[in-house]
C-alpha positions in Angstrom: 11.8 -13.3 -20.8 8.6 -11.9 -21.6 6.8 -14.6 -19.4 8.8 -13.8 -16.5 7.9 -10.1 -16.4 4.8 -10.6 -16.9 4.5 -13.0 -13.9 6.4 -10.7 -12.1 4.0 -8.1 -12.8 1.0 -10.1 -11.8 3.0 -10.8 -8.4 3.0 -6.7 -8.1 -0.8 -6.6 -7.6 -1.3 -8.4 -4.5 1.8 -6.8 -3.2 0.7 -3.5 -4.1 -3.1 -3.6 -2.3 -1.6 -5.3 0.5 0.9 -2.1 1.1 -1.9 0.1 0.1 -4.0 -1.2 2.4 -1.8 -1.7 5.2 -0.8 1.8 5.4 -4.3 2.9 5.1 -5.2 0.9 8.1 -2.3 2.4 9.9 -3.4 6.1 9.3 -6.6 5.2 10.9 -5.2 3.5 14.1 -3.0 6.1 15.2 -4.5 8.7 17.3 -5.2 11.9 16.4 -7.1 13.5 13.1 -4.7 11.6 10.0 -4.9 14.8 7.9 -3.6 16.9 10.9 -0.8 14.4 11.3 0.3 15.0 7.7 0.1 18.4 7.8 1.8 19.0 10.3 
């Protein structure tokens, strides 16, 4: 059991950056300022 969550763990990280750094890149390809977006 303990093997299994730690593997699932580990799979976490890649998934994790990838969403990270997906949205990230998203924010910046809209138009428009990102912060003014989120504010509002």
């Amino acid at each position: 059991m303990g093997r299994y969550v730690a593997r699932r763990l580990l799979q976490m990280i890649p998934v994790f950056i990838g969403s990270t750094l997906l949205v990230f890149l998203m924010m910046y390809a809209l138009p428009g300022d990102p912060v003014r977006a989120l504010a509002g």
